[in-house]
N, C-alpha and C positions, 0 to 999 in steps of 0.2 A: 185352821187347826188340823182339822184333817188329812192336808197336806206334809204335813211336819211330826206326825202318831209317827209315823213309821218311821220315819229311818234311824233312830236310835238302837234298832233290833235287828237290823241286815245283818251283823255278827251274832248276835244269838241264834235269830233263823241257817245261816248255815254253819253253824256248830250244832243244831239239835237238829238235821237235817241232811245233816253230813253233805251239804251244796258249797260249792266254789263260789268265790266273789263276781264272776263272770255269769252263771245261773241266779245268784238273787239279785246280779243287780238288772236281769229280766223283768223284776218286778215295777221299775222304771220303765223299759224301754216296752212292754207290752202297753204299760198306761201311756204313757204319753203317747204312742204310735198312735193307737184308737184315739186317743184326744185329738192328736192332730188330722187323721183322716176326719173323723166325725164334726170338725167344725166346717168340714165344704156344706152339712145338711141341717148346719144349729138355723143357720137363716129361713131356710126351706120349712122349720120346724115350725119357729114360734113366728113367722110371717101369716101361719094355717091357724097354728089355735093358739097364740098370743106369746106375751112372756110369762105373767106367771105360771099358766100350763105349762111350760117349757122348764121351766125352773124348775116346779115340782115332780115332774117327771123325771127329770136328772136327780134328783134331791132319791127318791124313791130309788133309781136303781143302783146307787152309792149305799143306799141304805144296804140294800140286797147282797149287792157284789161284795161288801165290806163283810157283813154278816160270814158268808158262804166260804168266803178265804178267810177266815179266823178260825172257821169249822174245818178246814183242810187238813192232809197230815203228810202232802207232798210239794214239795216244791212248785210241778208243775201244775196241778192244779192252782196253787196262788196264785200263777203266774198269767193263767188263763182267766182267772176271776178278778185279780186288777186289770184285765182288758176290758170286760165291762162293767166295773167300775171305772177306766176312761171313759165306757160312752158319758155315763153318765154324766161324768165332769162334764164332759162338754159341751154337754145342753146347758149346765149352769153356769160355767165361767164367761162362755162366749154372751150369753142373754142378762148376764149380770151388770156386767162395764154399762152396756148401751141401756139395762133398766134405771140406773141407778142416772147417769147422766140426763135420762129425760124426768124422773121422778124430783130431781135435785132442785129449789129455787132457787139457790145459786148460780154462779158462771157454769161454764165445763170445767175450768179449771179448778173450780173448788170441790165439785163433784167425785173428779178424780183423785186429790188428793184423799180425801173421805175414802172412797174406795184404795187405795192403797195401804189406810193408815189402819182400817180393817184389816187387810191382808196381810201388810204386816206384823199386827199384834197376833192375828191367828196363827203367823208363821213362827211368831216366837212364843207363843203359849202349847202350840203342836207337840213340838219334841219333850219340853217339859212334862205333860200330862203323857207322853208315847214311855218316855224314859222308866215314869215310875212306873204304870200300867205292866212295860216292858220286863221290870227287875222281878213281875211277878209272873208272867209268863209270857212269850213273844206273843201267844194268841189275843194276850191284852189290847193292845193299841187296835186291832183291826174290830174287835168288838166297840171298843173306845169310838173309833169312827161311826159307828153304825149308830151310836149314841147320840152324838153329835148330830149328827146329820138328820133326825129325829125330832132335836128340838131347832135345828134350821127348818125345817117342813113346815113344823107349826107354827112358827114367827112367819114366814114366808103365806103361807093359808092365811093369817087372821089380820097378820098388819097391811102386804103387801095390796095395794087397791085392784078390782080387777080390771086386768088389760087386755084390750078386745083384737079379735086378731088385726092382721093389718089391710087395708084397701090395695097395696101394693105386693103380693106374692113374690115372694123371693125365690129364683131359680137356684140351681146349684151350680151354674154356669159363675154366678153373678162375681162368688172371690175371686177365680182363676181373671173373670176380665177387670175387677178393680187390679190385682198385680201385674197390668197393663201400663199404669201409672208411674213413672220413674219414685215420685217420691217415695210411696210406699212400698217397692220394693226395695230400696234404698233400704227402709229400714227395718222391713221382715228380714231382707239379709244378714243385714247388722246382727238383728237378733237370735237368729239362727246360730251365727257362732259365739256368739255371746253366752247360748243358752248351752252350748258344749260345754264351756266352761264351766259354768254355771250345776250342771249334772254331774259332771264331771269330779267336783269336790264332794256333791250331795251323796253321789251312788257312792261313791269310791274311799273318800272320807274315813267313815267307822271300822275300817280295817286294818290301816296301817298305825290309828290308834289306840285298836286292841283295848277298850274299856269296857267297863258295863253299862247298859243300855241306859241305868238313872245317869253316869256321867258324861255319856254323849249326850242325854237329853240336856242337861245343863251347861254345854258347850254350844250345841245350835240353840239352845234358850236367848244365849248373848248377841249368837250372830242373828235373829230373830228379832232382840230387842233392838239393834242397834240398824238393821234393815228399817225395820218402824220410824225411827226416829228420822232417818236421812231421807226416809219416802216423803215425812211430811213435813220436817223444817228446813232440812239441807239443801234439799233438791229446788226447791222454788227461788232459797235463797242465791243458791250460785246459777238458776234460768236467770234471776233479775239484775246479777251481775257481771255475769258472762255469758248469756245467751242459753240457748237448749242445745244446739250441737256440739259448741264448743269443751259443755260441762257434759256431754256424754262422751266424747270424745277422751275425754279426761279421764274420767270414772273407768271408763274400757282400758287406757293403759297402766293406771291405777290397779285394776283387777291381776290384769296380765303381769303384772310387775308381783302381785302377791302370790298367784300363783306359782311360779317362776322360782322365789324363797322355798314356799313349799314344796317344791319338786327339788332343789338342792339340799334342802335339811329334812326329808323327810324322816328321818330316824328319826330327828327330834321331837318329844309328844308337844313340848314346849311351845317348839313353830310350829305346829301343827295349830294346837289350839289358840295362837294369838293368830293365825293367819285363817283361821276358819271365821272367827268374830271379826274381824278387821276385814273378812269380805262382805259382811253385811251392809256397810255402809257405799260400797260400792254398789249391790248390787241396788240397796236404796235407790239410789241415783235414778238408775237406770230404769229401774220399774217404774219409776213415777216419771221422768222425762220422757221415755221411750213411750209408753202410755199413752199419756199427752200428744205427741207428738203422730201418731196415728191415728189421734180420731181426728187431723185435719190434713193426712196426708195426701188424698183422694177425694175427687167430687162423689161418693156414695153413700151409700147410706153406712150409719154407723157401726149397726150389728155383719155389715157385709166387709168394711174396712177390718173388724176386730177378728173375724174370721177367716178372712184371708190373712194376715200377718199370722195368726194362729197357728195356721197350719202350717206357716213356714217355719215358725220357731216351732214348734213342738217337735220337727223333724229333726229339728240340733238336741233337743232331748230325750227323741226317743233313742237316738245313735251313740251319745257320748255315754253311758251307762255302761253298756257292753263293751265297747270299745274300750272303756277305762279298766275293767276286768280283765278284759284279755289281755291287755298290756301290763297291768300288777300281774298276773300270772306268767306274761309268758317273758314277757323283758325286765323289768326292774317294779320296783313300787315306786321308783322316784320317777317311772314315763306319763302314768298318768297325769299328772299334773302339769307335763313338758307338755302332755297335748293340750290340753284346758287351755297354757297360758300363751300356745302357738293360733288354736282357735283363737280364742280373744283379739291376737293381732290382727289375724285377719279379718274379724269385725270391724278393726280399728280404721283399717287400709281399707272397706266397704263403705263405711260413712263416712271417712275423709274424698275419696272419689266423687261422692255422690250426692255432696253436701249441697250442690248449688241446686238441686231437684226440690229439694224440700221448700219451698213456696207454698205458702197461702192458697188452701184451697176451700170452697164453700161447698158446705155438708150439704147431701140431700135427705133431710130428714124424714121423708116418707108423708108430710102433712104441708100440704100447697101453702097454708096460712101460718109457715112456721115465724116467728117475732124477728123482727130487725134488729133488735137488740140482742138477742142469742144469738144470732150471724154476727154479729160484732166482735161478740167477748170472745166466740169461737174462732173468728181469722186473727183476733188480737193473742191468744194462746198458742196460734198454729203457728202465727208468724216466727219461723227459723232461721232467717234471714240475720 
């Protein structure tokens, strides 16, 4: 939810701020950049004092950094205060996947749908709570966060069971030599430009449809709900009959194709808004295949696999933000979308290359006596083939 407060309000923040599209959508590319540098040390983190230390430390300074950019009254201070509220994220998203995967008694792959179906509902309740919050002042959503993330603390402190550090220390060395692995960089690539796109309508978006913050929030509301939905029925259902690469493969020129509309009609509020909801279920896809498809893409360990790909895609995130600004400003409003949906292709043209890499690999879970029966369902989920 957290994730999705804000961006309903990038058009009120620089109307009451008097900031270009290109300075708030700063407020992206500062976050994601620290998220993505800071998952080379999530490993190193919670390898030392566990995952839920790790959690609750990231949970705390989201609280903080959220708190502190709501209290701002400049651009660039927000801008610098959602850089550490990246750190933060990043100790939690990265120790989240791999908590949640070992806590789970299910397969992996049920685990992960659960976590996606999470993320997805947060992603679609975000902008709706950002919207209204927003329509009272843009300072809303960022306190709204700080809220949030307050009553995450405490569910996390009293449910989550305690986890003791690890016997196996993790170096910071350890992502850079998992993306030694063809398959996994196959698909950090992938996502990488996937994730341009992907930024690219989120920063860029709220501007050329010029609305108030309640009706963008009820616009990504849909693309939110409809993310949800494709994360946890869609997406399994076209793995189990067209395979995992095939059906991301798909969903990638699916994206690229809608972006593409919206970069042609962008006048239209029309296409705008059926082409913003109608990328949800694309991006569905993805999140949950792509997902999947990384905790078997490398013999490592899992928080080390999730952090490496991390930091590759968050770097298509922290870039396409700004980039999409400067080009609504300096070339047309209809280029940002021409770059989104030129990224994408070349996602598409990255996993089509590199599809034969994706092979069956077995996790090293960090516990000598991990169950043969989890290595089972895990090379059964992985298998891309």
């Amino acid at each position: 939810m957290g994730i999705g407060l804000v961006d309903p309000i990038l058009k009120p923040i620089a109307d009451q701020l008097d900031a270009t599209p290109s300075q708030v959508s700063l407020l992206f590319t500062s976050y994601m950049a620290v998220t993505g540098v800071a998952m080379l040390v999530t490993g190193v983190v919670s390898s030392r004092i566990g995952a839920k230390r790790t959690l609750l430390s990231g949970l705390v300074l989201i609280i903080i950094f959220s708190a502190l950019a709501g209290s701002s009254s400049s651009i660039g201070a927000i801008v610098g205060f959602r850089a550490g509220w990246g750190l933060g994220n990043a100790l939690f998203i990265a120790t989240a996947l791999a908590t949640i995967v070992s806590a789970a008694s299910g397969s992996v792959a049920q685990a992960i749908i659960l976590f996606e179906a999470a993320l997805g509902l947060g992603i679609a309740a975000g902008p709706l709570v950002g919207g209204q919050l927003g329509s009272i002042s843009w300072r809303g959503p960022f306190f709204g966060v700080a809220g949030l993330m307050v009553i995450a603390l405490v569910g996390t402190a009293f449910f989550l069971p305690k986890t003791p550090p690890s016997e196996h220390k993790t170096s910071i060395l350890d992502p850079f030599r998992a993306l030694r692995y063809p398959g996994l960089a196959t698909i950090a690539v992938t996502a990488l430009f996937y994730n341009m796109g992907f930024f690219a309508l989120l920063a860029y978006a709220p501007f050329p449809l010029d609305m108030t913050a309640s009706q963008v929030g009820f616009i990504f509301f849909g693309w939110g709900l409809l993310l949800a939905v494709a994360s946890v029925w869609l997406a399994p259902w076209l793995q189990r009959h067209f395979g995992t690469v095939p059906s991301v493969l798909g969903a990638l020129v699916l994206f690229s194709a809608d972006l593409a509309v919206m970069a042609l009609f962008t006048d239209s509020k029309t296409v705008l808004v059926v082409g913003i909801i109608v990328a949800g279920a694309f991006l569905g896809i993805n999140n949950t295949l792509i997902t999947e498809a990384v905790m078997g893409a490398a013999p490592v360990e899992r928080p080390v696999a999730s952090a490496a790909y991390s930091f590759v895609r968050f770097s298509g995130g922290a870039i396409a933000p700004y980039a999409a600004g400067k080009l609504g400003e300096n070339v047309s409003i209809h280029a940002p979308f021409w770059m989104g949906a030129a990224a994408v292709l070349l996602g598409v043209v990255v996993l089509y290359v590199g599809r034969n890499t994706l092979n069956a690999h077995q996790h090293v879970a960090g516990a000598a006596d991990e169950e043969a029966e989890e290595e089972a369902e895990l090379l059964a989920v992985a298998d891309l083939d």
